[in-house]
Structure formats: C-alpha cells, structure tokens
C-alpha positions in Angstrom: -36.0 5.3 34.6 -37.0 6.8 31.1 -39.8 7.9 30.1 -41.5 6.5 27.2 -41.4 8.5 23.8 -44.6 10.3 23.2 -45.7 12.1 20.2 -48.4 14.9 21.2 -51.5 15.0 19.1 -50.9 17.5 15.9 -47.2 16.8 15.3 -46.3 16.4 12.2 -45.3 12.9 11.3 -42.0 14.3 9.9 -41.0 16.2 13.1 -41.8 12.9 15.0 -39.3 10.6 13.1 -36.9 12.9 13.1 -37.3 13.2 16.9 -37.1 9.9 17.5 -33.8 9.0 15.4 -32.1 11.9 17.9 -33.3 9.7 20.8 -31.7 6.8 19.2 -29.0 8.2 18.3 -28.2 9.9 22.0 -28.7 6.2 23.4 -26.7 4.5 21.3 -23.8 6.9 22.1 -22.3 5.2 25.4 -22.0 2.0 23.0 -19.6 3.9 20.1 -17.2 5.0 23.1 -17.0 1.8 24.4 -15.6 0.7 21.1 -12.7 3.5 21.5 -9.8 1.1 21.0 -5.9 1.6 20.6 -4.6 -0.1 17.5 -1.4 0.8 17.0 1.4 2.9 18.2 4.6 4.5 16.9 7.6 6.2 17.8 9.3 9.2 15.5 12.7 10.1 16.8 13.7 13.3 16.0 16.7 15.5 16.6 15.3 17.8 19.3 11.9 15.7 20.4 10.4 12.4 19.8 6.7 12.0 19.3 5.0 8.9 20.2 1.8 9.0 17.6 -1.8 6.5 19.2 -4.3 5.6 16.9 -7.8 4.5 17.4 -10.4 2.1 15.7 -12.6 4.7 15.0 -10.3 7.9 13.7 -11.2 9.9 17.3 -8.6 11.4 18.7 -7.7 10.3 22.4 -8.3 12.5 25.3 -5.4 12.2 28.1 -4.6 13.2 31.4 -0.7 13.2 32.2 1.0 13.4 35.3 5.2 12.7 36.4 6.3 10.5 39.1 9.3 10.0 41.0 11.5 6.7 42.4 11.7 6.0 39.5 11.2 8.5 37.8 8.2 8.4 34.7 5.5 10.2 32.8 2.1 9.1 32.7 -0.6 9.5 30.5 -4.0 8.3 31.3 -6.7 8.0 28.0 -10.3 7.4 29.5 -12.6 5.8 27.7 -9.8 3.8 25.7 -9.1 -0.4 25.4 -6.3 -1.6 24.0 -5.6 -4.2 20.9 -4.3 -7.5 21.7 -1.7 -7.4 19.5 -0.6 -3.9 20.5 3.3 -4.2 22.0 3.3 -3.4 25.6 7.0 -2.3 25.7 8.6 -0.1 23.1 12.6 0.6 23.5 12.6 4.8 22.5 16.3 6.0 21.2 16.1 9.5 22.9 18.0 11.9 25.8 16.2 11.1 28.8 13.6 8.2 28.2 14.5 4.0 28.7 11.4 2.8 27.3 7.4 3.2 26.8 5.4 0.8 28.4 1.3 0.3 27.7 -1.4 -1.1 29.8 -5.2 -1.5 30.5 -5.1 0.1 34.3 -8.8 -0.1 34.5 -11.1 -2.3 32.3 -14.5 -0.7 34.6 -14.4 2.0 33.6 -12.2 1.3 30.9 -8.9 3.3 31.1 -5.6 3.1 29.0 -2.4 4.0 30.5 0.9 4.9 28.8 4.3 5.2 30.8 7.5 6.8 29.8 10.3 5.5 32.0 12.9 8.6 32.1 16.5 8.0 33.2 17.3 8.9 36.4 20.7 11.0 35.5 19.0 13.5 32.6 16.6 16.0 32.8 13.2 15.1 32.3 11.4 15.9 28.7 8.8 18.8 28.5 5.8 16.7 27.2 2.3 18.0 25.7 -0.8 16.3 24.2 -2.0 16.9 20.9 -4.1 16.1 17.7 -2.4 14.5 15.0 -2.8 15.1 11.1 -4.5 11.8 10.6 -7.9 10.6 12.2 -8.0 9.2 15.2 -3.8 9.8 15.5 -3.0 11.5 18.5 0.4 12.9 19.6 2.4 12.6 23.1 5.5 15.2 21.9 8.5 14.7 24.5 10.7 17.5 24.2 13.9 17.1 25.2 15.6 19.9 27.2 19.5 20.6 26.8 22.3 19.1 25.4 23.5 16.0 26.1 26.7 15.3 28.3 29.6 13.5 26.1 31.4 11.6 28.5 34.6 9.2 27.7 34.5 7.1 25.2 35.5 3.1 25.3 36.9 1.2 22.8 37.9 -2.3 21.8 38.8 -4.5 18.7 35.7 -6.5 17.5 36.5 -9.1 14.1 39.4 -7.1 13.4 37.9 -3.5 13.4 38.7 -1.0 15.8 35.3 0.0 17.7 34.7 3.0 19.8 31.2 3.4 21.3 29.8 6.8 22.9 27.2 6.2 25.4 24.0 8.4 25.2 24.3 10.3 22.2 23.3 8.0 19.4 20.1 10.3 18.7 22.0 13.5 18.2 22.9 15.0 14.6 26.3 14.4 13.4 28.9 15.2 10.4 31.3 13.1 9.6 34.7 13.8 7.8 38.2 12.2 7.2 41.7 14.1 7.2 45.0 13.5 6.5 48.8 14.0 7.8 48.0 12.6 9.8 44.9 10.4 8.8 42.0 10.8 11.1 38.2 10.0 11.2 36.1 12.8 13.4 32.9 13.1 14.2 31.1 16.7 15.1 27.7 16.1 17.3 25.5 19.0 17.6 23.7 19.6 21.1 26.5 18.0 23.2 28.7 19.3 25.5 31.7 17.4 26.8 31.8 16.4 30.3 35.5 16.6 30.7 38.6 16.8 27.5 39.5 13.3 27.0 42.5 11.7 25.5 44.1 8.0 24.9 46.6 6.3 23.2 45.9 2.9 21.9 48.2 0.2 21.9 46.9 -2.0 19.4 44.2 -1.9 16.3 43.8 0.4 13.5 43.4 3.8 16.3 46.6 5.4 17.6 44.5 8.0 19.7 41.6 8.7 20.3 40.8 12.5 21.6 37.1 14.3 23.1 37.0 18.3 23.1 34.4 20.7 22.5 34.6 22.3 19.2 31.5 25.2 19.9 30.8 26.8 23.0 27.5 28.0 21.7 24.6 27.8 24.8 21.7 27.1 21.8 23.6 24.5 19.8 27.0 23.6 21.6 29.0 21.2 19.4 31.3 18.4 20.5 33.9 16.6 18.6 35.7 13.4 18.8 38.8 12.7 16.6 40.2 8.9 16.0 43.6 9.2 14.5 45.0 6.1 12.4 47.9 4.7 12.3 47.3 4.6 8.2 44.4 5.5 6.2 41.2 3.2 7.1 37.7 2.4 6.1 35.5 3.3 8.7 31.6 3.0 9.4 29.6 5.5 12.2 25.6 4.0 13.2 23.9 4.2 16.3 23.3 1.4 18.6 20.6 1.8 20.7 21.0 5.1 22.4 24.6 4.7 21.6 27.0 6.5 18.7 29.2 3.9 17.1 32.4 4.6 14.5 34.2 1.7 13.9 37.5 1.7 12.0 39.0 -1.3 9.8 39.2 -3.1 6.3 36.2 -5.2 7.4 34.3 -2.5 9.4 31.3 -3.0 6.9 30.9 -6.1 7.8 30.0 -5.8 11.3 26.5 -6.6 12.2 24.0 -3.6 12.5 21.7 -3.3 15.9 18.0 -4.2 14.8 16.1 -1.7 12.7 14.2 0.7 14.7 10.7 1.7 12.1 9.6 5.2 12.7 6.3 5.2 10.2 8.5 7.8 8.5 7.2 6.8 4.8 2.8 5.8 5.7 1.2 6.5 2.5 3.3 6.6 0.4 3.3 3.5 -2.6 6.7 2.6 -3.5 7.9 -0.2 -5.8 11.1 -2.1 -5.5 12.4 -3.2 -8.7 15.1 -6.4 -8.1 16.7 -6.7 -11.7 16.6 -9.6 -14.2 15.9 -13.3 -12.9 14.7 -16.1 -14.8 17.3 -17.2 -17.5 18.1 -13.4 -17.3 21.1 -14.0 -15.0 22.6 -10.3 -15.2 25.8 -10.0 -14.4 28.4 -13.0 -13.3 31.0 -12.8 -11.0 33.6 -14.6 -13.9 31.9 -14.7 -17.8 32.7 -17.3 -20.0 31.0 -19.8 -22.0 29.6 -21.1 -19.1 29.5 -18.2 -16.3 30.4 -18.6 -12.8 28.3 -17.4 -9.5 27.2 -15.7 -7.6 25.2 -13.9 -10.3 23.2 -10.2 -9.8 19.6 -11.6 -10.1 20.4 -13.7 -7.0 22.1 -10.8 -4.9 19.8 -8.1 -6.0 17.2 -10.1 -4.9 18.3 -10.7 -1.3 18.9 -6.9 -1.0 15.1 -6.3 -2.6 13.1 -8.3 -0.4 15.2 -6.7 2.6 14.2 -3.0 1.2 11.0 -4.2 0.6 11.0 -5.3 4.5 11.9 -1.9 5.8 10.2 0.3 3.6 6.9 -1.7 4.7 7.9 -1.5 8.2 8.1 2.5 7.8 4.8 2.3 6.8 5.0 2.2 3.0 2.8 0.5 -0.1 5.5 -1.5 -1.3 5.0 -3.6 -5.2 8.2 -5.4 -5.8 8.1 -6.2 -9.8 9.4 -9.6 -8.5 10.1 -11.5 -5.2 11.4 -15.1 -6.6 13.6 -16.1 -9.7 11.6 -15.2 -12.8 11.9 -12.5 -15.5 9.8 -9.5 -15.7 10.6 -7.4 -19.0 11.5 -4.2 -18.6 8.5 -2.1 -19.7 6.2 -4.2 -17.2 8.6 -3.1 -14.6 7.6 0.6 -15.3 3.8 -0.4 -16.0 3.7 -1.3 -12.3 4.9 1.8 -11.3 3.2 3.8 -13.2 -0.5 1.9 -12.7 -0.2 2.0 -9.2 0.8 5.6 -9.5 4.4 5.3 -7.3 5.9 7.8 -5.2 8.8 6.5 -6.3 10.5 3.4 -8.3 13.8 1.8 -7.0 15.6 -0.5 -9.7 18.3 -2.7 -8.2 21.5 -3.7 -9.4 25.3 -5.1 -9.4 27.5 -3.3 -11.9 30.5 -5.2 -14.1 33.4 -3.9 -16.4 34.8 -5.4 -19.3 37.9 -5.9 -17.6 37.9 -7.7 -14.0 38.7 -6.5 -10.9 39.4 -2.7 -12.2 36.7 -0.9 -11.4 34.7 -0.7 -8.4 32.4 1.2 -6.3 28.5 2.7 -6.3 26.5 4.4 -8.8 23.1 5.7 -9.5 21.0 6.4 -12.7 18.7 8.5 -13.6 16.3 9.4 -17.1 13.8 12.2 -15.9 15.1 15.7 -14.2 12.6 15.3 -11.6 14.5 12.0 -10.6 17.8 14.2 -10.2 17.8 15.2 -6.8 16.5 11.7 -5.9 19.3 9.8 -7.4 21.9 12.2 -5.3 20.2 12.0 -2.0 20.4 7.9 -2.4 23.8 8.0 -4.0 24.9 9.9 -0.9 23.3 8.2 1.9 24.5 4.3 -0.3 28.4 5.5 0.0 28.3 6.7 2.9 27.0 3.3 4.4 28.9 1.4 2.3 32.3 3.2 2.3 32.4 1.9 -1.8 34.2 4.4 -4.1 31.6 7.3 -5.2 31.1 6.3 -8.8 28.8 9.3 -8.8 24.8 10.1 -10.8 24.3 10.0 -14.1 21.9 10.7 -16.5 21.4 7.0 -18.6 18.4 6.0 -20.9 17.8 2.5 -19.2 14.5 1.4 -20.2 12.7 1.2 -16.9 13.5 4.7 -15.8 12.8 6.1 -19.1 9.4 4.4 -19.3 8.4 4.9 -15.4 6.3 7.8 -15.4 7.0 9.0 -11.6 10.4 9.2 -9.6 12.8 6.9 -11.0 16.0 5.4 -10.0 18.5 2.8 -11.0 21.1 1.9 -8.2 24.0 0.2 -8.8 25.0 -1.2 -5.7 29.1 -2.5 -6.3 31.0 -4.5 -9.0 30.2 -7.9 -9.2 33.5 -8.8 -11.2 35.8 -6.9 -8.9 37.4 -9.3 -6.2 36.9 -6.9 -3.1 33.0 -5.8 -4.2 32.4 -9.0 -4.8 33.2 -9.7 -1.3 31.1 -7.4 0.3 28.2 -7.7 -1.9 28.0 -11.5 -1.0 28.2 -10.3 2.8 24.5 -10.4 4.8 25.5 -7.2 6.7 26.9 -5.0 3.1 23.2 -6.5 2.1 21.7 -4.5 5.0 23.9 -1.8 5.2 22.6 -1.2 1.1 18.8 -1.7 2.0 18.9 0.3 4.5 20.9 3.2 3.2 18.2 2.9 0.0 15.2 3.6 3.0 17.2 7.2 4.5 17.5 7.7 0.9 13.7 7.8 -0.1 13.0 9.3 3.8 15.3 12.5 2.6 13.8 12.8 -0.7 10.1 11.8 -0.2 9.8 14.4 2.7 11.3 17.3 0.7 
C-alpha cells in the first residue's frame, strides 16, 4: 500500500509541485505501456536479406525476445508489453530463400504479449536474424539474413495462351540480367547467388523454345552465378517476372499479355509526395486510334487514365503521397497540372501519355520526355525499366519543352507509353495486363531514381 504524499513543514511550494507531478507522472507510467500497440507491418525484400519493419501507436521501439524451433521448423519473436491492431494481417506471404510466410498473434493478452513467426522451409538453411531500431519512431526491424546461394534445380515448362513459359522454382528473389542473342536466337538469363544443382538440358517439341539448357556460368564461392539459356526456333518477344518465389521468362508474340502474380508492396517509396499526371480528358480527347472528322476510339484520355489510377494504386500502396491532377474525365490545363506539383512540393511529377504519327501504323514503341537536367537521369531509369516490361521498341529520352514539365518546378517526366494509331500498340495498350505491366514498370522506375 502507498503511502500518502507528504510535504514536510518548510518546503518550498515550488519544490513540492514539482515533486508531486514526478509522483504522477511515475504512476501513470504502467497505463502508457499498456497502450504499446502494433499498427502496421511491412516486408522489404532485398537481394541478400529481407527486413520485416513493426510499428507502434506511440513511435517506441519494440523490445523482443527471439528464439528457433524445429518440426517444423520457425523463428520466433516474442514483444512484451505489445497488443496488436485489429486490422493488422495475421499472415504475410514473404518472397525470400528460406521463409514460407510470417504469421502474427496475441499469445498472451495477461500480461500482454505479441508474437511474430517466421515459418522457414524445411529444405534451406535457416536465415541469420537480429533485432533492431529502425530510422523511424516507433519502427522496429526483424533483419533475416539469408545465408548462401540458392540451389537452381530443373526447370519446367509448358505453353500457356500461346507463349512458351518456363518457371524456375525458388529463385524469384535473386538479382538477374537479362539479354537476347542471335545465330541462333536465344533469350538467357544470368542469376547471381545460385548455383546449379545438376547441368540441365531439353529439347522441346512444340512452342516458340527449341531447347532449353541450365549450367553454371561463375564458380565464384561469394557470388556464384547461374545461367539459363532458351533458344528459339525464330526471334521472339519474351517477358521475365517473378511469381511468388518463383522466376518466370515466358517467350511468344503475346507474352505481354499474360497476367502478372498480385503486386507484392514493400513501403519502398513512405514519404515521399508524388503526383500522377493522366493527360487531357474532358473534350480534350488526345490522341484517337483513327482521325477524321469525326475520330474513332479508343482515345488516350481514356487509356491513360486506366493506367493512372493503377500507378496511382501502387505507388500508394508503397507508401507514397500520391495527387493525381485528375481521376475522372475532365480537363485540367496544363499549367494547373504543374501548380499541383509544385504547391505540394513533389518528389516527383509523372505525366501520362499514348503517342501518334502522322502516318498510321508506322511508328511504334515507348518514349520519355524531359525539360529540366535534373529530370535526365529520371527519364532514363523509367524509360528503361517501361521497355523492358513492355518489350515496345526503345523510342529512347529526349529533351522536349511540353508545358507541364517545363513549368513543374521538381522532377519531371512525360512518358509516352505506345502508339495509339499503330495497329499492334494499339493492341496492347487496350490490353488490362500491357496496362499493368506500364504502371508497374513506372513504380521500379521512381523506386530506382527516388533512392539514388
């Protein structure tokens, strides 16, 4: 039992007051743990770790006690003290060597007690895990790092809407470069920090892949480097994404338009204010598919639209401040667009288009503009990551004086995403999965350039 405060005879009122707000203060202490809650959690994949970032209500780091178990085999983490949000997931599917899933729980509500486990695979090594402070209050940081490579083992392969799919299990996470050759025409694929279990080779039958052959290509113990090699039976388009914890390259006219595995967010852009700028709309129509006194659809404002309010999607689901300068059909003038950048002071300004030539159906392919030199390098890092998911011709940067780069203060880009009046862009553009294949190539774009 407490005793009651006293104040002896002769202390000055001052010293008494002051006293008695350090009792208070000391009593009401259990109560602001209790309120220790976790709000949110997120999951940055990275080439050689992946860091699972907490946050709390009230910006104080977590304290955790972490232990392994086997059959099956897990990490646990243990955050006294700690409730969780309702709306908090309670299972998280992780792209990384080694770990299935995270899973979060309330293992004791008296006293309270958080627990977080990460379900390991039972055929890899376990990660090398610590605990730490992250840069942001209250974020705290469970790094899993993963130890050596992964194994490459044999590739399958079928024919999917007329493309020519090969899927590597396991290695979706790892860093990759991707080339074409010819005589013969071949796609390959070079994946650092994999090692092949055994050489592999097949001749296919049937689809756009006569053969499809595994070998390491470095023996190096730090970085070993592992290379597949699909050779065509005549030049191809081809697209390479991971699925899951898989590695993808599919091969075929119509590759592009196979659907993509659901977005996986990785907070990779928090903070940063970003506007995505849709062009024209209203009675501002943009470009047609066929001009003539009375144009024929589809028409830009409509497509650039659909891919806006995608972008817009994703970049808020990394974490961004995202203004679009419009989200329905209506016209916005130019310098309004670049106001809103500039009063909201952007990171960055995206302005999206659908190019057109005078003559149909000649040119084609993907472009970006640019006014200011410090929206250069920006315009190159999108341009590459947009052709490289799209598989359009490289129409390459330029330097343009369109009105709402020139007038937006900040970083400032105009994309043009494919011809509208060219038969085969046309096509594609039209095409939900070209749509998300653009909006998302637009996001790695900004992540490349935003954390340089």
């Amino acid at each position: 039992m407490s005793r009651p405060l006293t104040v002896r005879r002769g202390m000055p009122r001052r010293r008494a007051v002051l006293l008695a707000c350090v009792v208070v203060a000391l009593c009401w202490q259990p109560a602001c743990w209790a309120a220790h809650v976790i709000t949110r959690i997120d999951i940055r994949p990275g080439h050689r770790e992946t860091a699972v970032a907490l946050f709390t209500s009230d910006k104080r780091p977590l304290e955790a006690n972490s232990f392994s178990l086997d059959d099956p085999p897990r990490l646990v983490f243990d955050f006294a003290g700690a409730g969780l949000d309702p709306d908090i997931p309670i299972a998280l599917p992780v792209v990384a060597p080694a770990v299935q899933q995270i899973r979060l729980g309330q293992f004791s509500a008296e006293p309270k007690i958080a627990r977080l486990v990460v379900d390991l695979s039972e055929d890899s090594a376990a990660p090398v895990w610590e605990v730490t402070a992250g840069r942001e209050p209250g974020e705290t940081l469970i790094v899993l790092r993963h130890s050596g490579p992964a194994v490459l083992g044999p590739p399958t392969s079928q024919v999917v809407e007329g493309a020519s799919v090969v899927r590597l299990a396991g290695v979706g996470h790892l860093r990759r470069t991707v080339a074409v050759l010819a005589d013969p025409p071949r796609v390959y694929a070079d994946l650092t920090d994999a090692v092949v279990e055994d050489g592999y080779k097949q001749e296919l039958s049937q689809g756009a892949i006569r053969e499809i052959r595994v070998g390491q290509q470095t023996a190096d113990p730090r970085h070993p480097v592992a290379r597949i090699v699909l050779e065509l039976r005549q030049e191809q388009a081809h697209v390479v994404f991971a699925d899951g914890a898989d590695l993808v390259v599919a091969v075929g006219p119509e590759a592009w338009a196979l659907p993509l595995p659901e977005y996986q967010p990785s907070n990779r852009l928090k903070g940063r204010r970003i506007v995505v700028d849709p062009g024209h709309g209203g009675d501002d129509i943009g470009a047609p598919a066929v001009f003539g006194r009375v144009p024929k659809g589809p028409f830009e404002k409509d497509i650039v639209l659909v891919i806006g309010r995608r972008l817009a999607e994703l970049l808020e689901a990394e974490g961004a401040a995202v203004t679009m300068t419009r989200d329905r059909d209506v016209y916005i003038g130019l310098r309004e667009r670049a106001a809103i950048a500039n009063n909201i002071r952007a990171h960055a300004l995206v302005s999206i288009h659908c190019d057109s030539s005078d003559s149909p159906n000649t040119l084609h392919g993907t472009s970006v503009y640019y006014d200011h030199r410090h929206s250069r390098r920006f315009a190159h890092v999108v341009q590459e990551e947009l052709v490289e998911a799209l598989k359009t011709a490289d129409r390459g940067v330029r330097n343009a004086n369109f009105a709402v780069i020139r007038h937006t203060r900040g970083r400032g880009i105009l994309v043009e995403i494919a011809y509208i009046n060219h038969k085969d862009d046309r096509a594609r553009l039209v095409h939900p999965s070209f749509q998300e294949r653009a909006a998302r190539a637009i996001v790695r774009g900004l992540v490349r350039f935003l954390s340089d």
